[in-house]
N, C-alpha and C positions, 0 to 999 in steps of 0.2 A: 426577411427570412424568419424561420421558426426559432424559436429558443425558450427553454424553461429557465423560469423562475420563480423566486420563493418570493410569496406573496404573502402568508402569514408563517412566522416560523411555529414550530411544534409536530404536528402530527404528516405523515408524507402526503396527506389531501392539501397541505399548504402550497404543493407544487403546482403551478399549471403554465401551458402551454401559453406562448404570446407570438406575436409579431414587432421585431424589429427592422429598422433599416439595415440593411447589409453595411457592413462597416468599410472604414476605407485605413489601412493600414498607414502608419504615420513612422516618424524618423528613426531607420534601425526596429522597424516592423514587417512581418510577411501575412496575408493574408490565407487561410488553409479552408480548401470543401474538403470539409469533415465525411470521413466514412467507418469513425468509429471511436465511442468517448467513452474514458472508463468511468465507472460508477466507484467510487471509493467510498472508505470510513468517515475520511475526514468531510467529507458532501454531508453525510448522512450526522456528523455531527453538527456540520455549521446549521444543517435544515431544522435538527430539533432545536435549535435557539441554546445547546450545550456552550457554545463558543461565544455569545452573545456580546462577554466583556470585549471581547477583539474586535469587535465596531461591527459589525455586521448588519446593514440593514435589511428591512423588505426591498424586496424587488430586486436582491442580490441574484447573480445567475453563480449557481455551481459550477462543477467540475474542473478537473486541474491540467488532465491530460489529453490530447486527442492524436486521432492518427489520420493522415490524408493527402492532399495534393494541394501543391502552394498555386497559387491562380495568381496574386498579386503582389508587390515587394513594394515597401517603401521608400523612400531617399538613401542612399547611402548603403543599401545592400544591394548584392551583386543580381540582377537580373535572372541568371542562371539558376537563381534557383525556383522561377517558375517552368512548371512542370515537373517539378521534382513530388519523390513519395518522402514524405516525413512523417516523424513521429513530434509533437510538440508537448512542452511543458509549459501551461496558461497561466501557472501563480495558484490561489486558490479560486477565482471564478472565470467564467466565460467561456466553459468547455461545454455546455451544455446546447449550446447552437449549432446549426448548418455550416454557417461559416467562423473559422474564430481566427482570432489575431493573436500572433506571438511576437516575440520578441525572436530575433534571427539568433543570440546567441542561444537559444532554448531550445532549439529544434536542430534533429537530427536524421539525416536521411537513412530510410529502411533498404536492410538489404533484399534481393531481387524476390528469393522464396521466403520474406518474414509478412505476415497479412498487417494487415493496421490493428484487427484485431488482436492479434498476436501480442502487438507493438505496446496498444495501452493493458494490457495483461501484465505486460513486465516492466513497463516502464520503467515505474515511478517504484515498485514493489521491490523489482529485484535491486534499484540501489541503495534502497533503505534496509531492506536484509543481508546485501554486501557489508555497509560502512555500519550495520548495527555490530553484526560478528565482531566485524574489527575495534568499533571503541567499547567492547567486552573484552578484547585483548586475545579473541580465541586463538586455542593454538593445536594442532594434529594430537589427538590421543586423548581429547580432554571431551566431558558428556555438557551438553547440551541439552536439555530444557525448552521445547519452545510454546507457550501459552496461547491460547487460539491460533492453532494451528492453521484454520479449513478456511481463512481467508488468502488473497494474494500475496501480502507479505507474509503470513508463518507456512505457506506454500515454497515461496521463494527461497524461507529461512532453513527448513529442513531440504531443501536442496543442496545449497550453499554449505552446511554442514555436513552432510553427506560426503561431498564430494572433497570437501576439506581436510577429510580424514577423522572427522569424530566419532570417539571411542562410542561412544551412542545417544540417539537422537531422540529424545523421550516428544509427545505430543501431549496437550491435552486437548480433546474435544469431545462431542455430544453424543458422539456414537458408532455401535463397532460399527460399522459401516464406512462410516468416516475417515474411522480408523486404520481400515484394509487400504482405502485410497490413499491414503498416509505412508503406509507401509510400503507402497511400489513407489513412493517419489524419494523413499529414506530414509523414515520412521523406523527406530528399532524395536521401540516401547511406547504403547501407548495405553492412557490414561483419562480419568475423567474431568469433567472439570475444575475439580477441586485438586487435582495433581495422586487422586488416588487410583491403585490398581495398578495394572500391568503386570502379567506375569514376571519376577526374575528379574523388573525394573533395579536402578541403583536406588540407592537411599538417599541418596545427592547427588547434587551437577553444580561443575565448574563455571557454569555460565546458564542463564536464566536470559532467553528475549522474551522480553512480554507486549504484548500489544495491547490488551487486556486493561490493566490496571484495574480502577474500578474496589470495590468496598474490598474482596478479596486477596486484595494485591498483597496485602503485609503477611497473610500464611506463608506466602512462596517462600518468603525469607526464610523458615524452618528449612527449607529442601536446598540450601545452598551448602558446597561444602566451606573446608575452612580455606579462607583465601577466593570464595566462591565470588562471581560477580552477576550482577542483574541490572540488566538493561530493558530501559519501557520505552519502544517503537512507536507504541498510541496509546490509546486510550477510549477504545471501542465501548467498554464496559464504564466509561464515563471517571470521573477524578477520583483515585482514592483517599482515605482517610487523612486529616488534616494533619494527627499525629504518629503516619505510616511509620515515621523513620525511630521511633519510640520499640519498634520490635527487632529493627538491626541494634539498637544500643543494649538489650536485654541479651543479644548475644556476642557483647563487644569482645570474645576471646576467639569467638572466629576470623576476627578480619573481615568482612565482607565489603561489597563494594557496592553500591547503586547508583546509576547513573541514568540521565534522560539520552534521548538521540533524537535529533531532527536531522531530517538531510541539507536543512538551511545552512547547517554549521561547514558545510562541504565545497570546499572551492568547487565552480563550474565546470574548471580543466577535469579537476578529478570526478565529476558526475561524467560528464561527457565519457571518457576515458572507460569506466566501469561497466557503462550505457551500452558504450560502444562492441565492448568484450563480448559483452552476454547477449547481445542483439545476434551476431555471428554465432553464441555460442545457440542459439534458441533456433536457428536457421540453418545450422546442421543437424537439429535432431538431439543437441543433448543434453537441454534444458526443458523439458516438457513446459506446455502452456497449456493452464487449466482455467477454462471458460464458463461459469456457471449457464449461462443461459445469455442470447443476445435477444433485446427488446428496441420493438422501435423508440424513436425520442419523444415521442406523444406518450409513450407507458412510463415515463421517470417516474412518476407517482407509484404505479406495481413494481418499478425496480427496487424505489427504496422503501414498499410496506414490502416486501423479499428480506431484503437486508436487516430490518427493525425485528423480522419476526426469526432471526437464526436460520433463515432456509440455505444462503449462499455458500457452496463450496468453491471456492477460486473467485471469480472474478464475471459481475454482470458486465457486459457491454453494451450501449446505446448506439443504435444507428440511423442518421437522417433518413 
């Protein structure tokens, strides 16, 4: 079968196309023909060798999520589920192939009108902007912050908020443009990347997601109110400063609050559960899915010079 991988990390020419054996699914694994793999942050960091401490070698295959049809089951899972349309979650590699292997409690069947492209759009996106809100504490009435807005999760995030009942939705990204496309998912206010502008924006927000982090990250703290809280999703714009937290101390009469979120920290039941929600809720129509562009799996390499160069709004998808 086809499959990319990273052969030297650094620049996205380090990707290229190989041949594997097709895999054969093992104890409490399902086997899925992929027909559509999301292209994320975290690929795009493990590729530039950002991640590098976290073991990562050459010849690592990316991607975390795919969407497809189970062909083959392992020992111990129910047969029934070949033939099924699934959406899977691969860890952080081996989503990058024709065929990949999951683990059965990771994979969740698509409902009848959700596409697989659809599926890895919101996967992984919409549960990380679900359970970031919430370990921000947010709560109806209260203004929102969300920092790189114009990828899948600060897409997800200004929905999610939106619909939550926030008093308003501030964005930051690159361009009015960007911004209009912002404004019909949610957006109340939008801003540039430094968190300036917006006509008639607040002066603060009770809650800050940022995906971002990166050298910038410790201005946001000015823009928190008191009591205000800031959660970092990622870290797209790479680590920030070693002594970030030296600008919440400088304003220790606020209160503030900063905190990380991974979705690791997240019981299964409750990913499943959330997964679940929004999959239904994307399949009636009232969670839009915004798709930058779909590439075949031989283009990885232009999917992630796209992503490195700030092109992507929403979310690339790869397809065998």
């Amino acid at each position: 079968m086809k499959a990319v991988a990273i052969q030297a990390f650094g620049r996205p020419e380090g990707l290229a196309l190989i041949d594997l054996p097709a895999p054969t699914p093992a104890e409490g694994q399902v086997l899925i023909a992929n027909e559509a793999i999301g292209v994320g942050g975290v690929d795009v960091l493990i590729r530039s060798g950002a991640l590098a401490s976290y073991g990562f070698k050459e010849g690592h295959i990316p991607g975390s999520e795919v969407a497809g049809t189970v062909t083959a089951v392992g020992g111990g899972v129910d047969p029934s589920w070949i033939g099924q349309r699934v959406w899977a979650f691969t860890g952080v590699s081996g989503g990058y192939v024709e065929q990949a292997i999951a683990s059965v409690e990771e994979i969740l069947t698509l409902p009848a009108n959700l596409s697989p492209v659809d599926a890895v759009t919101l996967g992984s996106s919409g549960v990380v902007a679900h359970f970031g809100l919430a370990h921000a504490h947010f709560a109806p009435g209260e203004s929102v912050l969300v920092r790189g807005a114009a990828g899948s999760i600060g897409i997800m995030t200004v929905q999610l908020a939106a619909r939550g009942g926030a008093g308003a939705v501030a964005v930051t990204t690159s361009s009015a443009e960007r911004g209009d496309r912002l404004r019909k998912l949610g957006a109340t206010h939008v801003l540039d990347r430094s968190g300036e502008g917006g006509q008639d924006a607040p002066e603060g927000y009770d809650v800050i997601i940022d995906i971002v982090a990166g050298a910038d990250m410790p201005s946001f703290f000015g823009k928190l109110n008191p009591n205000g809280r800031m959660v970092a999703v990622g870290m797209v714009g790479g680590r920030p400063p070693a002594d970030f937290g030296m600008t919440m101390m400088a304003a220790f009469q606020k209160s503030m609050s900063f905190a990380t979120f991974s979705a690791d920290t997240v019981t299964e039941a409750d990913r499943r559960a959330v997964r679940t929600e929004q999959f239904a809720a994307a399949s009636r129509g009232e969670l839009p899915m915004v798709v930058h562009e779909l590439l075949p799996l031989e283009d990885a390499v232009l999917a992630h010079q796209k992503m490195d160069a700030g092109e992507v709004f929403g979310r690339i998808v790869l397809t065998p």
